[in-house]
N, C-alpha and C positions, 0 to 999 in steps of 0.2 A: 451439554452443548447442543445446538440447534443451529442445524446447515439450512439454510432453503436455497430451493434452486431458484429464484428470484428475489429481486426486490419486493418488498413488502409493498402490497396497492396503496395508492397515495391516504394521506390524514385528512388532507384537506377536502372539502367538501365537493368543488367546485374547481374544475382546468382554469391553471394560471390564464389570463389574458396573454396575447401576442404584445410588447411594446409596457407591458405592463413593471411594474419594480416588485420581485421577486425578494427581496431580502429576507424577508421573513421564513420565507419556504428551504431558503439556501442557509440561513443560519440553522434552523430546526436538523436539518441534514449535516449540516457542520458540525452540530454539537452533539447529536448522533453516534459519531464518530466513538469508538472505543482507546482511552486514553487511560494511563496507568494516572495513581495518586498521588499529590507529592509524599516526599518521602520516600522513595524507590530506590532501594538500597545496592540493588544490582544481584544478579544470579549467577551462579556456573553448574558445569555440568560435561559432559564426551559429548563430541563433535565429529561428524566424519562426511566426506565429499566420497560420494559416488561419479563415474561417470563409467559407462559400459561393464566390463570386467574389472575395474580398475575402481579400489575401493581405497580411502586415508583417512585414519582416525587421530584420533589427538583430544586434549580436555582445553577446554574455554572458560575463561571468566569474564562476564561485563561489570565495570564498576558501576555505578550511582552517577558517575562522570559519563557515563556511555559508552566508555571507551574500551573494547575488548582487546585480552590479553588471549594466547592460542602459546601451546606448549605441546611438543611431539610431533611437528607439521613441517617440515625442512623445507618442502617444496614452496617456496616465495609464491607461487599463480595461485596456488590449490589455501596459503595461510591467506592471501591478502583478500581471496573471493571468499575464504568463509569468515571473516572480522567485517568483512563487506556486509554482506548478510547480517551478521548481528548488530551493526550499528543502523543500517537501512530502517530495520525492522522497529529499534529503539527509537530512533530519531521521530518516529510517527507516530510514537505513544506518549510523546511528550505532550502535556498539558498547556495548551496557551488560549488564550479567550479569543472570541470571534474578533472582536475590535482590534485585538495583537496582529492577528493574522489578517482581515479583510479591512481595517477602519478608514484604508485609503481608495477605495475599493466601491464602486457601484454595480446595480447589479439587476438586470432587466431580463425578460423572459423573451424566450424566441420561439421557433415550435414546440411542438410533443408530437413523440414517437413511439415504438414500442420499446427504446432504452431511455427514457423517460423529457422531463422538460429542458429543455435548452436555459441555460442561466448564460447571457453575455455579460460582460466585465468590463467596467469601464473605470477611469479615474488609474490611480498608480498601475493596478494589474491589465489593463486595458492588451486586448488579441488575445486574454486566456480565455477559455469556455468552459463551461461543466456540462454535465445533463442533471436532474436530480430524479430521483422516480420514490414518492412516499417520504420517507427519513432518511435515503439513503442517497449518496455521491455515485451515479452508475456509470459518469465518463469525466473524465479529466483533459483536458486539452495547454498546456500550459508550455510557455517560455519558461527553458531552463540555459543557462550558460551558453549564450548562440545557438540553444537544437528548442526543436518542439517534441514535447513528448504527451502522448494520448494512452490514456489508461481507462479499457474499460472493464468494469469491476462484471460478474456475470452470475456470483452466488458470494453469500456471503454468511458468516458466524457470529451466532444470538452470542454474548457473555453474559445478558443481563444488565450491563453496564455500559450499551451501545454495539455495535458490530465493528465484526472486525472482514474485510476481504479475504474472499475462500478462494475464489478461482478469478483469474483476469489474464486479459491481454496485455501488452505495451511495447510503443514502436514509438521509435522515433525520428523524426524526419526532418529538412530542413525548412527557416521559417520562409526564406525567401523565395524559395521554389515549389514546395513542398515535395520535392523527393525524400523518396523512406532511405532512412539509413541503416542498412543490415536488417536481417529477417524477426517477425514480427515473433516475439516471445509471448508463453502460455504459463501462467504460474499455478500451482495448487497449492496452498497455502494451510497448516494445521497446528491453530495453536491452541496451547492447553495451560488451566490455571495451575499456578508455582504451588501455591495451597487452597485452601475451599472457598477462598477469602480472594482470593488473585494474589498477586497482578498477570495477568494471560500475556502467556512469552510464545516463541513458533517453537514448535519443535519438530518441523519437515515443512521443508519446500523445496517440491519439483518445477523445474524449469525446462520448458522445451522450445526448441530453438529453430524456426523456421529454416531451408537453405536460403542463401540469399549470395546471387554474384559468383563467387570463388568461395567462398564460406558453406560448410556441406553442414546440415541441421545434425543440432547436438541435445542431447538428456542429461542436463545435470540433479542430483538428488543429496541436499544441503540435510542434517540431521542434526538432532541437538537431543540428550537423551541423561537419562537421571538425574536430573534439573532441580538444583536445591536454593534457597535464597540466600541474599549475604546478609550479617546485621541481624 
């Protein structure tokens, strides 16, 4: 495994243009992306939520369906936040083609900075943004269910099979005002291959949780621990 603490310096020769079509550069990044095989039979493995002194263990299974089962977790907040977690994590490693996911979708350059090129979005996804920096996705700006949510990615994990997000940000805000909605979360992110072969599952993620408002900042610490495949 191979952490860097940046994105990898761009492939390309030469700075996107301003106004320019970026597709190429945003697919290359896209595809980048660390996706499991088809075939993904699903894994299980102990599971346990940390948060202060206060520790809850229990065993997990995710099916092939993606859908995790959690056994020994009575607490409904602490079962639903760590099924949460394992379907999150799943859901992103699913395999769909750039056309699946962008084919309504255009796609033009805007600055560069030091978290990389501005990719603007126009056609079906039109108001989301990205940055890209190299091969990699280093901000995310997107409409989800009435809220904006902004993800920036800040180191990330070689598999050899593309990367995967080590450490990032995400906050969410609203689209029409843009006020933040509750304080800005910090994730650290550690996943390891199931066998020598993959497929690369998380097995820790910490979450730290800005104050924000009446809401006093919180550490949660998600584990996932002797992790064997199904099938």
């Amino acid at each position: 495994m191979t952490v860097t603490p940046e994105a990898p310096p761009s492939q390309h020769s030469a700075p996107i243009a301003p106004g320019s079509d970026c597709t190429a550069a945003f697919r290359a990044a896209y595809e980048n992306r660390y996706t499991w095989e088809s075939g993904f039979a699903g894994y299980a493995g102990r599971c346990s939520w940390q948060q202060g002194e206060r520790t809850v263990t229990g065993t997990f299974q995710l099916g092939a369906d993606l859908k995790a089962s959690l056994e020994g977790i009575d607490d409904a907040e602490i079962h639903k936040a760590l099924a949460s977690q394992l379907w999150e994590v799943a859901i992103h490693r699913v395999r769909r083609s750039f056309e699946q996911t962008h084919g309504a979708n255009s796609f033009s350059a805007g600055d560069t900075d030091a978290v990389g090129t501005e990719v603007i979005v126009g056609g079906k996804g039109e108001g989301d943004r990205y940055r890209i920096k190299g091969d990699v996705v280093t901000m995310v700006h997107r409409h989800i269910h009435g809220t904006v949510v902004t993800i920036f990615t800040e180191s990330t994990t070689d598999t050899g099979s593309g990367y995967l997000s080590r450490t990032y940000t995400s906050r969410y805000s609203d689209p029409a005002t843009g006020e933040v909605k509750g304080g800005i979360s910090r994730f650290t992110d550690t996943f390891v291959p199931l066998t020598e072969t993959g497929p690369w599952v998380l097995s820790e993620r910490v979450v730290e949780t800005e104050a924000h408002g009446d809401t006093p900042a919180g550490r949660q610490v998600f584990r996932f621990e002797d992790l064997v495949p199904l099938g």
